[in-house]
C-alpha positions as CSV (number, residue, x, y, z in Angstrom):
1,X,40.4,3.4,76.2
2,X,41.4,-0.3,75.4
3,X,43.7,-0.8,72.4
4,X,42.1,-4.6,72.0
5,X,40.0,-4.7,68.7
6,X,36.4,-4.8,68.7
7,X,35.2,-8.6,67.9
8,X,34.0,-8.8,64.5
9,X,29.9,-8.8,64.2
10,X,28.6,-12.5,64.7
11,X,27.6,-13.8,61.6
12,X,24.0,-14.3,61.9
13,X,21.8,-17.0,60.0
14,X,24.5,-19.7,60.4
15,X,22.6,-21.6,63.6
16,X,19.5,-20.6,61.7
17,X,20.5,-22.0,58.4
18,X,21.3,-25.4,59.6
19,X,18.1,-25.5,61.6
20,X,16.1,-24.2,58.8
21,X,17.5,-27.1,56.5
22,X,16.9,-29.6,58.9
23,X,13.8,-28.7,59.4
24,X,13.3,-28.7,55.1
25,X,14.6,-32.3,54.8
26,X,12.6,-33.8,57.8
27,X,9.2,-31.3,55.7
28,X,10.7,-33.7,53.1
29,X,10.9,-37.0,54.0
30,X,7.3,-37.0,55.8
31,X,6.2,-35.9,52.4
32,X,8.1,-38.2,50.4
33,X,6.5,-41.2,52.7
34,X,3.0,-39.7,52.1
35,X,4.0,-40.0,48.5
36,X,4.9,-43.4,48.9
37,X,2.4,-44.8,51.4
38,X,-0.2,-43.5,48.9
39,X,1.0,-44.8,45.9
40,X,1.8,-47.8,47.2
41,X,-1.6,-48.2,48.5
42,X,-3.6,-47.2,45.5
43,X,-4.6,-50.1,43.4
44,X,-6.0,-51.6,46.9
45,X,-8.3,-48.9,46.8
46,X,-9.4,-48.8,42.7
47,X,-13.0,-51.2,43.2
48,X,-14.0,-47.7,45.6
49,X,-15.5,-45.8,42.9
50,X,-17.9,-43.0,42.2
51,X,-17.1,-41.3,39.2
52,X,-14.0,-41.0,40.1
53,X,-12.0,-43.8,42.1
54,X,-10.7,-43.6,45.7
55,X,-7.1,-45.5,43.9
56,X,-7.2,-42.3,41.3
57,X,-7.5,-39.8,44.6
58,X,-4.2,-41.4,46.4
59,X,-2.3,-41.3,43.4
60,X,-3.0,-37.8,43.3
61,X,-2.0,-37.1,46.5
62,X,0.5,-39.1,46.1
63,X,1.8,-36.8,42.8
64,X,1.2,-33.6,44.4
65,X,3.1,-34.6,48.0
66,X,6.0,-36.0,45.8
67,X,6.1,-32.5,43.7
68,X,5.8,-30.8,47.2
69,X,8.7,-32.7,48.3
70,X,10.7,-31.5,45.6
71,X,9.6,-27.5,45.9
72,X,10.4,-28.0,49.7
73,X,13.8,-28.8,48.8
74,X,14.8,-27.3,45.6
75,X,12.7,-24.3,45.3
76,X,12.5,-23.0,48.8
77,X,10.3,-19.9,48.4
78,X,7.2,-19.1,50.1
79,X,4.5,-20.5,47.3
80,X,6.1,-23.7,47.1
81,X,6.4,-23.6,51.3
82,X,2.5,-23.1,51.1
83,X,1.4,-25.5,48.4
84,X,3.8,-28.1,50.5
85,X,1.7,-27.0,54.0
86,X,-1.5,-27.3,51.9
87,X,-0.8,-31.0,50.9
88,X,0.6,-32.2,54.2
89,X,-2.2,-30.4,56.2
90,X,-4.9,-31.3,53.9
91,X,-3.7,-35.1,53.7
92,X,-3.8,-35.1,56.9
93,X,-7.5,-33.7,57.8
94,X,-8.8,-35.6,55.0
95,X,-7.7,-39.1,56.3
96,X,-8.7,-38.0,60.3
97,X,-12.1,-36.9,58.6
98,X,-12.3,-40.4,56.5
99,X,-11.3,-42.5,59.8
100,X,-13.9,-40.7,62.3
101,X,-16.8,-39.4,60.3
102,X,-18.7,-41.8,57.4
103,X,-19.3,-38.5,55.4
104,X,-20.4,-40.7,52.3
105,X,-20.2,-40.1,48.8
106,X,-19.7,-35.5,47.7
107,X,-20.6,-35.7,44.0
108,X,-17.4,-37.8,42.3
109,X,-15.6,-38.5,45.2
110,X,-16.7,-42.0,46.8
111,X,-17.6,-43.2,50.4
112,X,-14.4,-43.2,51.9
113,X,-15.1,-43.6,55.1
114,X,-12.9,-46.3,56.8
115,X,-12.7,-46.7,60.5
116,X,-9.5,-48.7,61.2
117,X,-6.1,-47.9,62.1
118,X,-3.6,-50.7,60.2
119,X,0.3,-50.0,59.7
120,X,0.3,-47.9,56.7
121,X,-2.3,-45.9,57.5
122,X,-0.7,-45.1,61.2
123,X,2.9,-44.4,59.1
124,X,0.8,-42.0,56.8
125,X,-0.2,-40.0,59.6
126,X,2.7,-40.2,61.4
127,X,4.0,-38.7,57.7
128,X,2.0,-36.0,57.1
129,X,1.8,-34.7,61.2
130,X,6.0,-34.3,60.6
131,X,5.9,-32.8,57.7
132,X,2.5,-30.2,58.5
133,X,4.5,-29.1,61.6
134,X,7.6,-28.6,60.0
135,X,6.0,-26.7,57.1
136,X,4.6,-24.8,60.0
137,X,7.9,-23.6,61.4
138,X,9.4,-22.6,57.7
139,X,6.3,-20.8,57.2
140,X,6.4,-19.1,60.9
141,X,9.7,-18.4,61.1
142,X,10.7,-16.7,57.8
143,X,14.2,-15.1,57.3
144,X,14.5,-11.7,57.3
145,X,16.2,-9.3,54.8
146,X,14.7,-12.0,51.4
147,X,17.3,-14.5,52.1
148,X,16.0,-18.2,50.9
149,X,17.4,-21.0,53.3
């Protein structure tokens, strides 16, 4: 029998942690540029009208990826982890939809169709692919045991 002490348990979650918030702030900042990009972008896009105005549809994404920003870093719980994937995802497959396919004007929503690439389009995408993957991994890769990282 060895008189040596057995090593203490290695703390678990601390790699994990650290990887976890990384992974939160980069979920963040892809949202916060969708946030940005969109409202920044908006009154270009107000004479695009239906009922409802294609400048009225970025500011609202660009409200609800700002208040996903903040869940994604404040709140940290599953519902605000899926509303954040929701409006990163959804951002996402709405523009790749509007760029490739001329779907026209649904009901309020007006033809948005626009089949160009420019800068702050690319950055947008570039936005909410970083943030949908990382939203991906918080929401794959759950601790265990109810602790919120």
């Amino acid at each position: 029998m060895s008189s040596q002490p057995t090593p203490a348990p290695a703390r678990r979650g601390g790699a994990g942690q650290v990887v976890r918030g990384a992974v939160r702030v980069l979920a963040a900042a892809g949202l916060a540029v969708d946030a940005y990009l969109h409202a920044y972008l908006a009154d270009r896009y107000d004479a695009i009208a239906s009922s409802v105005s294609q400048g009225t549809l970025f500011r609202l994404e660009a409200a609800l990826a700002a208040l996903a920003a903040v869940l994604v870093l404040f709140w940290r719980r599953l519902p605000g982890d899926l509303f954040a994937a929701l409006v990163a995802a959804g951002g996402l497959a709405l523009l790749l939809v509007y760029r490739y396919v001329n779907v026209g004007e649904l009901g309020p929503i007006p033809d948005m169709y626009e089949p160009t690439w420019y800068g702050e389009k690319k950055a947008t995408v570039v936005a909410e692919a970083v943030a949908s993957l990382a939203l991906l991994y918080l929401l794959l890769f759950r601790p265990r045991g109810g602790r919120r990282h």
